[in-house]
N, C-alpha and C positions, 0 to 999 in steps of 0.2 A: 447401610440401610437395613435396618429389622422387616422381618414376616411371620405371620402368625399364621401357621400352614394347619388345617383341621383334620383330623385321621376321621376313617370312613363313619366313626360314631359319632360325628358332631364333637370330641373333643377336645377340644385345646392340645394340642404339642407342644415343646417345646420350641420358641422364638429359631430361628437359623437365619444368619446374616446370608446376604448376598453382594458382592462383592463385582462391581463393573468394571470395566476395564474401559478406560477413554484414552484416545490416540496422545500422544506428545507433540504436539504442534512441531512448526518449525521454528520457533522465534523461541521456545524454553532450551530447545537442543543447542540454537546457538548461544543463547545466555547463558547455557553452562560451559559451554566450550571457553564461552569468554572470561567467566568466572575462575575456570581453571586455567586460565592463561595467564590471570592477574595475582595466581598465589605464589609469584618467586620470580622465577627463574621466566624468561621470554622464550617460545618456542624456536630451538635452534633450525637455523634455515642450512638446505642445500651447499655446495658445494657450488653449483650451479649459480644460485643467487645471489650468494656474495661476489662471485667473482661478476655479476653485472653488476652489482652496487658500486664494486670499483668502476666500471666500464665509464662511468660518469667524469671521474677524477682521470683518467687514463688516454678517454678520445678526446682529439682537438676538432671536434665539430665544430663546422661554424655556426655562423648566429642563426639560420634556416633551419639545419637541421635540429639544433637544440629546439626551438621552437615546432617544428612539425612534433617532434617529440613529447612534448607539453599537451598540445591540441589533441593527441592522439590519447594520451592517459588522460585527458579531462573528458574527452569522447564516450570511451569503456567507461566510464566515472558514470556520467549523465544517465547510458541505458538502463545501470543499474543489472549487469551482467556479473554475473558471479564467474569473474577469472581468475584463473591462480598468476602469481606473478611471474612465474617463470616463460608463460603462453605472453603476456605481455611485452614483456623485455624481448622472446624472438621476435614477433614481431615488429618492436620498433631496430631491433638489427639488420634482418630483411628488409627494410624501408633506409635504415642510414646506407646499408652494403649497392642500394637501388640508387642514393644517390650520389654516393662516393664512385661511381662509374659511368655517370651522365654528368659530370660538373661542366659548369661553364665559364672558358676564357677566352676574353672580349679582344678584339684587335687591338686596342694601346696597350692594355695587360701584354699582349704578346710583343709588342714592338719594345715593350718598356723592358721586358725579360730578355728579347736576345742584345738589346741595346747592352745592358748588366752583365748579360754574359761575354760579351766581345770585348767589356772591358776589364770584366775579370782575370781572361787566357791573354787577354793584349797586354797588360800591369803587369802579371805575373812573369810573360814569356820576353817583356826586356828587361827585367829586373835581371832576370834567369841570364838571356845576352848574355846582359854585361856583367855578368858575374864571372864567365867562363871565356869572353873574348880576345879574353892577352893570354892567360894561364890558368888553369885548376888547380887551386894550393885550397889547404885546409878552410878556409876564410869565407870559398866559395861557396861551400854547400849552406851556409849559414841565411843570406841572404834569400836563397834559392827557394830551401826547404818554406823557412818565414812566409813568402808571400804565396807558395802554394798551399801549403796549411791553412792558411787564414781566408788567403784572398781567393782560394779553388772551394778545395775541402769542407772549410768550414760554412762558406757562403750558402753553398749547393745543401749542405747538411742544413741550414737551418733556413731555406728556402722551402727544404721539401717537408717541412714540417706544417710551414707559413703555407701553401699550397699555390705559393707565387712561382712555382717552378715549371717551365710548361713541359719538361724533359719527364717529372714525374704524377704531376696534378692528376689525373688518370688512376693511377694506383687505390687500391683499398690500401685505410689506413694502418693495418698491422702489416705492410709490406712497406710506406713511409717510415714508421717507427726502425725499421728493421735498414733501414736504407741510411734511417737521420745518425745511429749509433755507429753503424760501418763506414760511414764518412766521416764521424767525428772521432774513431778510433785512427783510423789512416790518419789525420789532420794532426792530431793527438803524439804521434808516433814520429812524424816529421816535425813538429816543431820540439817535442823533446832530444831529438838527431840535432835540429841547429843550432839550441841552446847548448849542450855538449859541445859543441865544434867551434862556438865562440871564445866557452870557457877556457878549453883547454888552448887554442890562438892565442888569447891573453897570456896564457901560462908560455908558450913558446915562446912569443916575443917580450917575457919579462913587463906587462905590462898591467896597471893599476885595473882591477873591475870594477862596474859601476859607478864610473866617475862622470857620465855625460847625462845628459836626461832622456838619449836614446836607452841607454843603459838602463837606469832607474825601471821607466816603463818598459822595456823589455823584460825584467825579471819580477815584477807586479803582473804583469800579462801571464805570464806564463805559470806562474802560481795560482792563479786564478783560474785559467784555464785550466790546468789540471784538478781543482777544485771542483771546476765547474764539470767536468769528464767523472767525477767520481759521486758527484749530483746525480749524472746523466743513469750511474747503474743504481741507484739509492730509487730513483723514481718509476725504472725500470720495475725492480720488485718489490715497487710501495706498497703493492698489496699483501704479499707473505709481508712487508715491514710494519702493518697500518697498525700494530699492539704496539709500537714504539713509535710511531710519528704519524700524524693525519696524512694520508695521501696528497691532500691539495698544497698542505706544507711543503714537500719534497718538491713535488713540482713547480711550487712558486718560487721556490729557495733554487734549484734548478736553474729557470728561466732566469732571475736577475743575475744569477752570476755569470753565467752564459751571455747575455745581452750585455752587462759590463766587461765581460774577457773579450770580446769580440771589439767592440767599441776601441779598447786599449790596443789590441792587436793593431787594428787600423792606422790607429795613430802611433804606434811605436814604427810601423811602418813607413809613414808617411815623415815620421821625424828621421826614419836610418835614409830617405830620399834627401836631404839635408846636410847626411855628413859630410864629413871633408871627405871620405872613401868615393862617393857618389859624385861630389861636385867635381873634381878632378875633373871629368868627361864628359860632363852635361853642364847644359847651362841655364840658366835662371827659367827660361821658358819652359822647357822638357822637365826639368822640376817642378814647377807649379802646375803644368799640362797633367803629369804624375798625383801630385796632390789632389786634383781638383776632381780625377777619375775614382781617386782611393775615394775620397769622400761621398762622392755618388752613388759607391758602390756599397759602402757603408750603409747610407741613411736607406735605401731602395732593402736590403738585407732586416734590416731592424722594425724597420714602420708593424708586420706584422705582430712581432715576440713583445714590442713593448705595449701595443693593443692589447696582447692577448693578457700580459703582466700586471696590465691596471684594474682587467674584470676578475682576473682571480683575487687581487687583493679585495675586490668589494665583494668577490663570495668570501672569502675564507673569514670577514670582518662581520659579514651576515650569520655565518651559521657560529663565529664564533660570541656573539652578544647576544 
């Protein structure tokens, strides 16, 4: 904007601009912010922040608190609060860690769990008997190891994950986590001890391997199972791994092979109840009595992991179309 300023004689001056200065709104600040957010490159986030992005792919919430979770960002959404995400995400951890230490487990939940567990230490500790009640030769740890691995260890490991465990349901979940890999290494460690101790038995007594269908499923189980244990550390550090596999991958890849090694486990068990070693001493009823506990203690173990295995294949089929 020109002025025409007059010196003390009525003269005309030369014109001189003036120059006003008006505030920059809020709304041009952010449209540059946003402009210069959209020329490349996405503004790199915290350390902090990524590791909640995983937090998602990592915690086994259940259906409550995922949703408390939801309600609480559509909340801060609605006021139209200018939060940072990092003020966010503690919040909704202080609210999951509020109620990962108030859970609730119902009276049949508890009868159903020590029922599971009675039958767990009960399967495993005659199994154990009569493994050691005439002598201890090499043959015996075989048996022994097998159903506390499977039927102790590995049960308790993927119960306390399930949070059907009423020994650990109580816990915050990065002390689960911490609980489900140290009992699946123990489990892990015993039944690679009894598959050694069968191999090498055959070998003593000059005798064919894998020639029964206990056999067969025993060494399927157990390749899997150790498959399924090298899953277990892949998904562990899915997040330093997520430049080479989606988190949710890992964990879904995880969880079925883990839910089928367990599944075999059971039944290679339930089939070594069977063998001619077993029958010797037992008879048709205490074998079937056996069978029908394995199986319970099975399907009671599983019901959570194969839940949880059918809502990640509908996320991972959502974000991945």
């Amino acid at each position: 904007m020109n002025t025409v300023v007059k010196d003390v004689d009525g003269i005309a001056a030369v014109p001189r601009e003036i120059r006003q200065t008006r505030p920059i709104n809020a709304s041009y600040q952010n449209g540059a912010r946003h402009a210069n957010s959209m020329g490349g490159e996405d503004a790199e986030g915290t350390g902090a922040e990524h590791e909640q992005l995983f937090a998602d792919y990592r915690d086994d919430d259940d259906g409550d608190e995922r949703k408390g979770s939801i309600e609480e960002t559509a909340a801060s959404t609605n006021t139209g609060e200018v939060m940072g995400r990092g003020n966010r995400n503690s919040n909704r951890n202080v609210n999951n860690r509020a109620i990962d230490r108030n859970p609730t487990f119902s009276g049949k939940l508890l009868l159903a769990n020590a029922l599971i567990n009675v039958l767990m230490f009960g399967v495993a500790g005659y199994i154990t008997y009569h493994c050691f009640n005439k002598a201890m030769v090499l043959f015996s740890w075989h048996p022994t190891f097998m159903s506390i691995g499977y039927l102790i260890l590995m049960s308790q490991a993927v119960l306390t994950m399930s949070g059907a465990n009423y020994f650990t349901h109580r816990y915050h979940h990065r002390t689960k986590v911490f609980l489900h890999w140290l009992l699946q290494a123990f489990a892990g460690v015993l039944i690679s001890i009894a598959a050694v101790c069968i191999f090498l038995n055959k070998i003593r007594l000059g005798k064919p391997h894998f020639q029964t269908l206990h056999g067969i499923f025993g060494l399927v189980t157990v390749c899997l199972t150790l498959a399924s244990i090298a899953g277990g550390v892949t998904t562990k550090y899915a997040f330093q791994l997520r430049h080479y596999m989606r988190p949710i991958y890992s964990k879904l890849g995880h969880g079925i092979v883990g839910t089928v090694a367990y599944l075999l486990g059971t039944a290679t068990i339930g089939l070594g109840v069977y063998s001619r070693w077993f029958q010797e001493d037992n008879d048709a009823n205490v074998r079937l009595t056996l069978v029908i506990a394995i199986g319970t203690i099975a399907l009671y173990v599983i019901v959570a992991p194969v839940a949880n295995t059918v809502q990640r294949i509908r996320t991972a089929v959502r974000t991945t179309l």
